[in-house]
C-alpha positions as CSV (number, residue, x, y, z in Angstrom):
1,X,2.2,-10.1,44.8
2,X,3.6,-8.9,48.0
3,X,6.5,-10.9,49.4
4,X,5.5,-12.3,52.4
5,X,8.0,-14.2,55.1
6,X,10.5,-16.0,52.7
7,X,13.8,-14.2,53.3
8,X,13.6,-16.0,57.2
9,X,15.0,-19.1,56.4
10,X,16.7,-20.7,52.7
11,X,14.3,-23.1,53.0
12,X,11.6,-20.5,53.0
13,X,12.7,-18.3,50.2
14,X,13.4,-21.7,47.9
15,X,9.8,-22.3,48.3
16,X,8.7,-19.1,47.4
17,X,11.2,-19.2,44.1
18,X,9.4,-22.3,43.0
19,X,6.1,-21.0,43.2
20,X,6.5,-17.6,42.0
21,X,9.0,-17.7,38.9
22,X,6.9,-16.8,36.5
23,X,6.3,-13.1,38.8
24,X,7.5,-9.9,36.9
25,X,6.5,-7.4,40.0
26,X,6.4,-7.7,44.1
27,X,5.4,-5.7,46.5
28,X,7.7,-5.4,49.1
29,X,7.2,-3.8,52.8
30,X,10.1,-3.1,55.7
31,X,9.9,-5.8,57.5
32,X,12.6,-7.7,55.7
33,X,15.8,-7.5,54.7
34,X,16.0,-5.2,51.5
35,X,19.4,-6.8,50.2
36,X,17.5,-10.1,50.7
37,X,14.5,-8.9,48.5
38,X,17.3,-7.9,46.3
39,X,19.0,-11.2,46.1
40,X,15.5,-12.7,45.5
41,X,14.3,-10.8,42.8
42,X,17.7,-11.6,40.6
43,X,17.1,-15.3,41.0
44,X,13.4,-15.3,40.6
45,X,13.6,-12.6,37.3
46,X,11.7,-10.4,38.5
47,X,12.0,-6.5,37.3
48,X,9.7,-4.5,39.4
49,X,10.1,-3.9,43.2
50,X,7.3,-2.0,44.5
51,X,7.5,-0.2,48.1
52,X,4.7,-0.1,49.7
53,X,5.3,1.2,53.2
54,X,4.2,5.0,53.5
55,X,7.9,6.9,54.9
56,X,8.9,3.2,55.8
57,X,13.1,2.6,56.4
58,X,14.3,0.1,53.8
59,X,17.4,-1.2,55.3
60,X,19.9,-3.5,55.3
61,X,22.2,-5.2,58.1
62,X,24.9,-7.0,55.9
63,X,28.7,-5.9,55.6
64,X,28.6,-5.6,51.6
65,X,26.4,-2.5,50.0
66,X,23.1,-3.4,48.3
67,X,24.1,-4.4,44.3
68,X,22.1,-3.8,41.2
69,X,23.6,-6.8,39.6
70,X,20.1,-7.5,36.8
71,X,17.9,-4.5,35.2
72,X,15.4,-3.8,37.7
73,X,12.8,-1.0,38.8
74,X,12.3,0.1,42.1
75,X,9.3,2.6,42.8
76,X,7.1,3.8,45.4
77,X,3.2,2.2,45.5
78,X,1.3,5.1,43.7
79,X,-0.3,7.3,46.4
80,X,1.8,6.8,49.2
81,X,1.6,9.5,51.6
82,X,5.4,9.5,51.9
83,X,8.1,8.4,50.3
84,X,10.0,5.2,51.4
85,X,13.7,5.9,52.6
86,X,16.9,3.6,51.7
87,X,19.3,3.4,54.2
88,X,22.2,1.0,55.2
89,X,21.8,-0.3,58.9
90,X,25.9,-2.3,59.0
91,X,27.7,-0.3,61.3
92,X,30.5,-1.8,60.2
93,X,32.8,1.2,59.2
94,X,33.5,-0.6,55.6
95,X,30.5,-0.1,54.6
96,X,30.9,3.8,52.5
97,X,27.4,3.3,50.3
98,X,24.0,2.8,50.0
99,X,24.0,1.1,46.7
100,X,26.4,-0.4,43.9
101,X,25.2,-0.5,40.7
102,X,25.8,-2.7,38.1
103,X,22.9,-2.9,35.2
104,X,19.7,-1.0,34.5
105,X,18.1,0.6,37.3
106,X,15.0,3.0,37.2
107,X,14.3,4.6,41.3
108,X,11.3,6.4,41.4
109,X,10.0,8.2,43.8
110,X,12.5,7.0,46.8
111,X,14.7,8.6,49.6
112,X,18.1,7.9,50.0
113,X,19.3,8.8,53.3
114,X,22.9,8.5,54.5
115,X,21.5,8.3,58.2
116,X,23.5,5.6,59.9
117,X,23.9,4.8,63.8
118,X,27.7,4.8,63.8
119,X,28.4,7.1,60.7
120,X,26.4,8.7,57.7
121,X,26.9,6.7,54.5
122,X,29.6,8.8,51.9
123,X,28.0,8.2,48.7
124,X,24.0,6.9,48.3
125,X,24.8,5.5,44.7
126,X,27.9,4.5,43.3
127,X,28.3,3.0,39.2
128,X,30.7,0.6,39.4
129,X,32.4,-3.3,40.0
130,X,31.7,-4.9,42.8
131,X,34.0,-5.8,45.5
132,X,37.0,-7.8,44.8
133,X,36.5,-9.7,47.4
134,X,33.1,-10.7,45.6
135,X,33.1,-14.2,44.5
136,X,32.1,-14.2,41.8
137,X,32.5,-11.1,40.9
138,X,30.3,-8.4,39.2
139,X,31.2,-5.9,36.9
140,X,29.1,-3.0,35.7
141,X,28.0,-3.4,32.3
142,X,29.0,-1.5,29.4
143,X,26.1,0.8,28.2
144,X,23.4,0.7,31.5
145,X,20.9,3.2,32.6
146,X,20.5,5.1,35.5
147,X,17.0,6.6,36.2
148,X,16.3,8.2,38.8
149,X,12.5,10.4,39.2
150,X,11.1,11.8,42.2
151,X,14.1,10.9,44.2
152,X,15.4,12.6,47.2
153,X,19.3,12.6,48.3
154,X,19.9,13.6,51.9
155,X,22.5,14.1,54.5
156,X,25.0,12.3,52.4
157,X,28.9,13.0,53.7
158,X,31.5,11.2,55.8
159,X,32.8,11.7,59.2
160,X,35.3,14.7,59.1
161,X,33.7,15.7,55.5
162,X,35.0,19.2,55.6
163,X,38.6,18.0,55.4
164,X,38.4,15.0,53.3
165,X,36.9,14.3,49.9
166,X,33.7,12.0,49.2
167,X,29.9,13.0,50.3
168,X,28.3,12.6,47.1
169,X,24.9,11.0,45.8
170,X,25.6,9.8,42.3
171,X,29.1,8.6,41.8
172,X,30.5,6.9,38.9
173,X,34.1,4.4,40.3
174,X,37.2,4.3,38.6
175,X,37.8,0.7,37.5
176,X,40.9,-1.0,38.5
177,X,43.9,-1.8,36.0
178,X,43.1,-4.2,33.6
179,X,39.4,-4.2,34.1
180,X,36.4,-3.7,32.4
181,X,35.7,0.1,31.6
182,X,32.9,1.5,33.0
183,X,30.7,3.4,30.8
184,X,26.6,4.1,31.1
185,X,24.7,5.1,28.4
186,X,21.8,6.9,29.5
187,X,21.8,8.9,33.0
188,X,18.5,10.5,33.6
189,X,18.1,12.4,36.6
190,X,14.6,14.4,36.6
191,X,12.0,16.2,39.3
192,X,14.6,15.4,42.2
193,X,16.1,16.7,45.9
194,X,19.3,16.9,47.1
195,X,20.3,18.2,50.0
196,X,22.8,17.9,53.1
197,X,25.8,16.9,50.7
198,X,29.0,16.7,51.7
199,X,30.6,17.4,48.5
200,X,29.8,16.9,44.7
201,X,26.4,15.8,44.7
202,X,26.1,14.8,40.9
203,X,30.4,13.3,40.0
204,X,30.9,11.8,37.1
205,X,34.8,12.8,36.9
206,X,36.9,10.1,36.8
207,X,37.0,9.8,32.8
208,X,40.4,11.5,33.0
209,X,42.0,8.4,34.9
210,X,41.1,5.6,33.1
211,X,40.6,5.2,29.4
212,X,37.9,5.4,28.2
213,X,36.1,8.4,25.7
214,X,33.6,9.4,27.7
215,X,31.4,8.0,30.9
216,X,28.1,8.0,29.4
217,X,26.4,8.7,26.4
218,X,23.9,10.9,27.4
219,X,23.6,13.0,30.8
220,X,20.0,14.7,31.7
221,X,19.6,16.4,35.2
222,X,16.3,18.5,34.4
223,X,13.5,19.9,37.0
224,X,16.1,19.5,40.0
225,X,16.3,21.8,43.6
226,X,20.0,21.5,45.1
227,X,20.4,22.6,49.2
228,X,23.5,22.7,50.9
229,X,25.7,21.3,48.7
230,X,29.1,21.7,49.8
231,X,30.8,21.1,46.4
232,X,29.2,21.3,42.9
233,X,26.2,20.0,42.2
234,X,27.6,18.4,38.9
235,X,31.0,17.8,38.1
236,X,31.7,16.2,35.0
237,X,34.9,15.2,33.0
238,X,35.4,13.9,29.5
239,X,38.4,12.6,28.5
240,X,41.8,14.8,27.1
241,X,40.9,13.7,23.4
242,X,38.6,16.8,22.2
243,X,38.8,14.9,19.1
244,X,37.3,12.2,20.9
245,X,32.9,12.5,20.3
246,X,31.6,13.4,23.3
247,X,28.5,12.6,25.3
248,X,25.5,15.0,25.1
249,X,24.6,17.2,28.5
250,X,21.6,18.5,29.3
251,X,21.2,20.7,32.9
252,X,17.6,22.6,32.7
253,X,15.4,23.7,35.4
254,X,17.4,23.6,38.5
255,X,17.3,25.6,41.5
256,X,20.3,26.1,43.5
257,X,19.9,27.7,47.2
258,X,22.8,27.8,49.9
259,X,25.6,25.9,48.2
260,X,28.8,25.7,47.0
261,X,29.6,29.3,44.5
262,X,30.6,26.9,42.0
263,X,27.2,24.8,40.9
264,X,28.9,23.2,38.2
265,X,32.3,22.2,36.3
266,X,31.9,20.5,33.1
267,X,35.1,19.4,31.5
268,X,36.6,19.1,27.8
269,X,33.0,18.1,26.4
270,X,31.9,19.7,23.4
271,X,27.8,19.5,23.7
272,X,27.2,20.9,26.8
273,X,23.3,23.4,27.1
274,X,22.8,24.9,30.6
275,X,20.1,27.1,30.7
276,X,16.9,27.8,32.8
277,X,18.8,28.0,36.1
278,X,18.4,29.8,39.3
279,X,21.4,30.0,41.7
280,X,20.8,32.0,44.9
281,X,22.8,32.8,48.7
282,X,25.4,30.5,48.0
283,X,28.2,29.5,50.5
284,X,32.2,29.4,50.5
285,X,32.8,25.5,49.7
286,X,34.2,22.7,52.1
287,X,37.5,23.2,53.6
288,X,38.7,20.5,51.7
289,X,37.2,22.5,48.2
290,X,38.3,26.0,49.3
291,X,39.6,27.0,45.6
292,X,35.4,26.2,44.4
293,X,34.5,29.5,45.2
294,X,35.5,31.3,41.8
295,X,33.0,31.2,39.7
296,X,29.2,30.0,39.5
297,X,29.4,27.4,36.4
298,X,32.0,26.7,33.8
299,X,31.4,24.7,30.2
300,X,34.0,23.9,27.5
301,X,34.6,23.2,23.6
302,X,32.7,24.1,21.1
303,X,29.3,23.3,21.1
304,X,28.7,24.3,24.2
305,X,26.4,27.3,25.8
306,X,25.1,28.9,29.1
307,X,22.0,30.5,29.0
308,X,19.1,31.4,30.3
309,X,20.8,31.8,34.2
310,X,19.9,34.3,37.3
311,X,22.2,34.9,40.5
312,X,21.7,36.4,43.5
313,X,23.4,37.3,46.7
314,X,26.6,34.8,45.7
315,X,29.9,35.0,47.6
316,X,33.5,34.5,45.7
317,X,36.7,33.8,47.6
318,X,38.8,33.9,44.9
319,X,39.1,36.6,42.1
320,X,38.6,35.3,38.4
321,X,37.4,37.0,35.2
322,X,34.2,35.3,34.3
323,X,31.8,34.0,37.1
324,X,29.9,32.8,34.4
325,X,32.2,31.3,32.4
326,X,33.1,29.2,28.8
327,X,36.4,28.1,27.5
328,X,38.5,26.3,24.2
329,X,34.8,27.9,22.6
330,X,31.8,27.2,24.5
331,X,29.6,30.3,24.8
332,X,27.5,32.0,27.5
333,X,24.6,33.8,26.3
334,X,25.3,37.0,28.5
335,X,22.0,38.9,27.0
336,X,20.0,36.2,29.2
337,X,22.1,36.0,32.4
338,X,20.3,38.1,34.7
339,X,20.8,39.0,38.7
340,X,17.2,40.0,40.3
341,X,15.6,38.3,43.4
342,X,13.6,35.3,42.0
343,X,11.3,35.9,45.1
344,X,10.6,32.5,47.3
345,X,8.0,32.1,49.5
346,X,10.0,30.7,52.3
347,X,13.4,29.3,51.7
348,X,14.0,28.9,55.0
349,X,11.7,26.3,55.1
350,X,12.7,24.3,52.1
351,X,9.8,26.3,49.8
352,X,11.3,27.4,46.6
353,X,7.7,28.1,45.2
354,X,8.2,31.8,43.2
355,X,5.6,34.3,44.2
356,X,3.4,35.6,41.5
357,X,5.5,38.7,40.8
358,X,8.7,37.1,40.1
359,X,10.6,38.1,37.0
360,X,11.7,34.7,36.5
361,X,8.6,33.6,34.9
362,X,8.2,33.5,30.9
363,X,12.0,34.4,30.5
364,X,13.5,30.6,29.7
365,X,14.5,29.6,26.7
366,X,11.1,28.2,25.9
367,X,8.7,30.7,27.4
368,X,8.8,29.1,30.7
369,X,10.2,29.8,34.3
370,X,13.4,29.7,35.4
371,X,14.4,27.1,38.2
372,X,12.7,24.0,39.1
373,X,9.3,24.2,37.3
374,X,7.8,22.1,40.6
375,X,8.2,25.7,42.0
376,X,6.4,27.9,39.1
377,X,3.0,27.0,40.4
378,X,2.2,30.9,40.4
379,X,0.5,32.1,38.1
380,X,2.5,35.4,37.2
381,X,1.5,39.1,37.6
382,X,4.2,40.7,35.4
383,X,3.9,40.9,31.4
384,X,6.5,40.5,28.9
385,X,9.2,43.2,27.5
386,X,10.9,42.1,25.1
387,X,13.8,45.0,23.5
388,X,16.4,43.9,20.8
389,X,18.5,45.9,19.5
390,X,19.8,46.2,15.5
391,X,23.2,47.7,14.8
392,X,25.6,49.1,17.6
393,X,24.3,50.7,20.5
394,X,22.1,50.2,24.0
395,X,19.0,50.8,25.1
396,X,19.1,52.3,29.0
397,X,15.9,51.7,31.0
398,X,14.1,53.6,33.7
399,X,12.7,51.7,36.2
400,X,15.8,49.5,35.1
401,X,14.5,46.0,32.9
402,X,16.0,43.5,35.6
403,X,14.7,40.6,33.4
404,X,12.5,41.2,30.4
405,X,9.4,41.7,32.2
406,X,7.7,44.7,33.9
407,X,4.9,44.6,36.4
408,X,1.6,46.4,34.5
409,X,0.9,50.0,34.6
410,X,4.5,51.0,34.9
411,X,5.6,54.1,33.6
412,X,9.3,53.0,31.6
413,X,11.5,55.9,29.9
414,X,13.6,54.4,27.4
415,X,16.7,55.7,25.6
416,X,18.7,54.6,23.0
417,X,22.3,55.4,23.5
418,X,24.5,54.2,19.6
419,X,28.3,53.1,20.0
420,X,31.1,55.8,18.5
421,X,30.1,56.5,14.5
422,X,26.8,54.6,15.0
423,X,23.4,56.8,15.2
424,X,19.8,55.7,16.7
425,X,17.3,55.4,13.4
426,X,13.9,55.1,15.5
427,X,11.9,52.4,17.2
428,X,9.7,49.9,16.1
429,X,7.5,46.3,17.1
430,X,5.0,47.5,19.8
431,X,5.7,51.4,18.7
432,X,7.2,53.3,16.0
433,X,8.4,55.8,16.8
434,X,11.9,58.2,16.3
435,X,11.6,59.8,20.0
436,X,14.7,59.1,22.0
437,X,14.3,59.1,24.9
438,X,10.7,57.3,24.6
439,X,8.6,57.3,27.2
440,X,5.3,54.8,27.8
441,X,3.2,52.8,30.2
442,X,3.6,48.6,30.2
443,X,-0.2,47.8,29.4
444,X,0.2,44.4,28.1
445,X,2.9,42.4,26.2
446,X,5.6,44.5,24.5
447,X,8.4,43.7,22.4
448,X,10.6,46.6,20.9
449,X,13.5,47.4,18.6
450,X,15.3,49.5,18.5
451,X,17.8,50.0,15.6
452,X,21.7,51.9,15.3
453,X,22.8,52.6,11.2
454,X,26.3,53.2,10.7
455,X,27.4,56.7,10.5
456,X,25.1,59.8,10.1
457,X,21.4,58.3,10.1
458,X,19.4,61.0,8.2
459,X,22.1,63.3,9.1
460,X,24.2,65.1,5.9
461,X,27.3,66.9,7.1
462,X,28.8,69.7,4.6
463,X,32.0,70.4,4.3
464,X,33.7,72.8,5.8
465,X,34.4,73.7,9.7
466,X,32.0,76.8,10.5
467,X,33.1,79.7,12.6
468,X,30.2,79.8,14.8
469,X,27.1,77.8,16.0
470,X,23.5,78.2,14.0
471,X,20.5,76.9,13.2
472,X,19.4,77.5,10.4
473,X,15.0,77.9,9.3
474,X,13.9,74.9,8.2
475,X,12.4,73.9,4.3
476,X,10.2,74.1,3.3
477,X,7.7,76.0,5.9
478,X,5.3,75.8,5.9
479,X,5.7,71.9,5.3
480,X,3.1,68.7,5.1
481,X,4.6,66.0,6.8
482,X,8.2,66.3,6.1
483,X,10.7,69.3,6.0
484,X,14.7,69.5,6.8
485,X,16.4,71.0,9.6
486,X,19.4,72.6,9.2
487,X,22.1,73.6,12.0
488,X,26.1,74.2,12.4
489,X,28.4,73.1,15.3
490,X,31.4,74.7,16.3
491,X,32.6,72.1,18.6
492,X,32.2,68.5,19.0
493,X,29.7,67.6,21.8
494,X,26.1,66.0,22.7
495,X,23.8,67.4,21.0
496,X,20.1,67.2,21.3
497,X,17.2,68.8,18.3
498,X,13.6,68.5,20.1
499,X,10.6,69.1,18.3
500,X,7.6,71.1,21.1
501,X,4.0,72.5,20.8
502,X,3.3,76.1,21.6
503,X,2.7,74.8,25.0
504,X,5.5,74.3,25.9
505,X,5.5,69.8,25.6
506,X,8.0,68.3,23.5
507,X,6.3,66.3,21.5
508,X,9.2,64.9,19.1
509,X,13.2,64.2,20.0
510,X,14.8,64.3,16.4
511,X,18.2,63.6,17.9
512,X,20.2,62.8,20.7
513,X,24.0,61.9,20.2
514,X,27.3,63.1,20.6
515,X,28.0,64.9,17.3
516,X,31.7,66.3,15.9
517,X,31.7,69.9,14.9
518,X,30.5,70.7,10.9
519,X,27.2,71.4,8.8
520,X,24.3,69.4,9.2
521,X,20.8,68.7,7.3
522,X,18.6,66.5,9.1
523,X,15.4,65.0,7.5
524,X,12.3,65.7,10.0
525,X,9.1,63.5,9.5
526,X,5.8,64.7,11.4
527,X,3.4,62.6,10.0
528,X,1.8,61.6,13.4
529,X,2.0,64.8,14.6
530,X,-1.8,67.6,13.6
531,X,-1.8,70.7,11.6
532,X,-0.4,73.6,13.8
533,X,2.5,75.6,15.1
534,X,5.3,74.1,16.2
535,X,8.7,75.1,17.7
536,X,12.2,73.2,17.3
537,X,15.4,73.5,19.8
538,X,19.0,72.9,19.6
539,X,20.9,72.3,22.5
540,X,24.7,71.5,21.8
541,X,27.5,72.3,24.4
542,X,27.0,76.0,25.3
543,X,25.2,76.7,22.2
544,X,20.8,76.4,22.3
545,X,18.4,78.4,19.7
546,X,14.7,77.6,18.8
547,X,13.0,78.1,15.6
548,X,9.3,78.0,14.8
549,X,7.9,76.1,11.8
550,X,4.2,75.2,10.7
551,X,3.0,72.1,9.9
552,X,-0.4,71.9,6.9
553,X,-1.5,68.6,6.7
């Protein structure tokens, strides 16, 4: 039912109580009072609020913040051409937030704006007590939930923010001695905005002052755009105790544009997954934050990874080893930690939406887009390229693989490079093939390996030191399908053995890798290669000689 006129007058809203008990869900518009809906709703039990003014200002002109004191939902009327905005109309300089909450609370699809006449609001939500000065008092109860869906933060920071701490959205209070520890249980924070804050948007680090084992039990922020934030986006603390079980921390999805270098801290907890992330043009920190501009995110303990993670055009103040980084044994995943241009349409204008070449699509950990999949509405131009490698070595590309995807039709060279006393066997998924360097055009989906064996792959070196470089005629020849190539080094150096047609095309590299000076048979398999007359080179140091051999299939 929509509330109509009842928060005027006590007598009023009594009447309304008594006639409307039994009501689960209200509709409420901005011509009253919000703290005064507020206070009805806990008296009458009911545990939906519904907004129902299109971009309307819900507002409130008391001294005290508005308090979540029963479980309640708050949510936008489906189909609202805009979303309603929360703000706190007191102009009394006491007044620091939007809301206090102390029990179960779902927002959905709400605005929290720290707009205020005399000064802009320095948190939107805080988890906490209630004043002391609140008779009688409420306390925040052990184990609550915090949902928040298609939510907007904004503008969100004291007065002289850049020299002073506080600006966030979601902060969780330190209790006071002797009181009741706060703790949530679930914090779910999914396809949301924030922008304009002051500093940590996301802070849930004041386990380290109180005791307690950890703040919450579980922490999702997933599907999530950050803008100007002037701190991290998330900063989180468990307590000292590693031993201690800590909560589990999910960050996926998010899309970070002109913040803070360092995105996110997460302290001393053991299951921490951050993947799927894109973190682009970032600023130098608050004046207040200056030493945040080290790295871009940091986990810690065991248990915990980074994966899955592009950065571009990020400034750092101060040096440090890792800007990605994982300490006391969390991991980063460095294979999938990438730095290309995701390619916005317009982030000037608050459009994060990825153009259809982008190379962040199909590369998270799922098959899905990097970032904030609200943005990944493209539907992408560039196909899958997928190389692994077995054994010790690297695979170079030209064009270089930025991410592992290639617009179609492009002409890619690889080549295999092995590590010191490792050797390149051959290729094989999409091709097999032992050419090195390979060369072929991206027509569709590829995924390639290629694999390193220890030592001398195929190669058998004599003993002996020879006096003088040679290569030797292979046998047999003539030969069907396989033969053995035969050739001396005098010095230790690169050494290549290509196999060409009597036109003059290589048609085969046998090898390619730095070799020590000795003997050497190498096996030669031409199997995909027709019937005909065929020339093999050696080129090592100063030394080259070509022999012919004939292949009779």
């Amino acid at each position: 039912m929509k509330v109509a006129k009842i928060f005027l007058t006590a007598l009023l809203l009594a009447l309304c109580l008594s006639q409307t008990a039994a009501a689960k869900k209200i509709e409420v518009d901005t011509q009253y009072d919000f703290k005064l809906a507020l206070d009805y709703v806990f008296s009458a039990k009911v545990d939906t609020i519904v907004l129902i003014t299109s971009g309307g200002i819900y507002t409130t002109t008391d001294t005290l913040h508005m308090q979540i004191k029963r479980p309640l939902v708050i949510m936008a009327k489906p189909g609202l051409a805009k979303k309603p905005v929360f703000r706190h109309g007191d102009v009394d300089s006491s007044v620091i937030e939007i809301f206090r909450v102390h029990d179960d609370v779902v927002f959905d699809g709400v605005i929290f704006d720290g707009y205020n006449a005399k000064r802009p609001m320095k948190y939107a939500v805080r988890v906490g007590h209630g004043p002391a000065t609140q008779i009688p008092r409420v306390y925040a109860r052990e184990g609550l939930d915090l949902i928040f869906k298609n939510c907007e933060f904004r503008d969100i920071f004291p007065p002289d923010w850049q020299t002073i701490a506080g600006g966030n959205a979601i902060y969780f209070l330190a209790p006071l001695s002797g009181e009741p520890i706060i703790k949530a249980g679930t914090v779910l924070i999914e396809n949301c905005l924030f922008r304009n804050i002051g500093d940590e948007a996301i802070r849930i680090a004041e386990t380290e002052k109180y005791k307690v084992t950890r703040a919450v039990d579980t922490l999702i922020v997933r599907n999530c755009t950050f803008k100007n934030v002037f701190a991290e986006c998330i900063r989180f603390y468990a307590d000292i105790d590693t031993s201690n079980e800590d909560a589990y921390l999910l960050m996926e999805h998010l899309t970070v544009d002109s913040s803070c270098t360092r995105m996110a801290f997460i302290k001393n907890n053991k299951k921490t997954i951050f993947r799927n992330i894109l973190v682009t043009n970032s600023q130098l920190p608050k004046t207040y934050r200056a030493e945040r501009a080290d790295y871009v995110v940091q986990v810690q303990c065991n248990g915990s990874m980074v994966s899955h993670l592009d950065t571009l055009n990020l400034i750092f103040s101060i040096p440090y080893t890792n800007r990605v980084s994982a300490s006391k044994g969390g991991k980063v995943d460095a294979a999938t930690v990438y730095a290309f241009d995701p390619l916005y349409k317009d982030r000037f204008k608050d459009d994060y939406t990825m153009l259809a070449a982008s190379p962040a699509y199909g590369i998270g950990h799922d098959g899905s887009a990097l970032g904030d999949l609200r943005w990944a509405t493209q539907t992408p131009t560039r196909v899958p390229f997928v190389l692994t490698v077995t054994g010790k070595g690297k695979v170079t590309a030209d064009p270089a693989l930025i991410a592992p995807n290639y617009e179609p039709g492009t002409m890619v060279t690889l080549t295999a490079v092995p590590d010191s006393g490792w050797n390149f066997s051959g290729w094989s998924g999409s091709i097999s093939s032992s050419d090195n360097p390979l060369s072929l055009t991206v027509d569709g989906a590829k995924a390639l390996t290629a694999t390193f064996q220890e030592g001398e792959t195929g190669v058998k070196q004599t003993a002996g030191m020879p006096l003088a470089y040679a290569l030797q005629q292979n046998y047999p020849n003539p030969f069907n399908a396989s033969t053995t190539l035969s050739f001396s080094l005098k010095q230790p150096g690169m050494t290549t053995l290509e196999v060409y047609n009597t036109i003059g095309q290589m048609v085969k590299t046998v090898l390619q890798q730095k070799m020590a000076a000795g003997e050497y048979r190498v096996p030669f398999q031409a199997s995909d290669l027709p019937s005909g007359v065929y020339f093999y080179r050696i080129n090592s140091g100063p030394y080259t000689a070509t022999k012919k051999f004939v292949l009779m299939k």
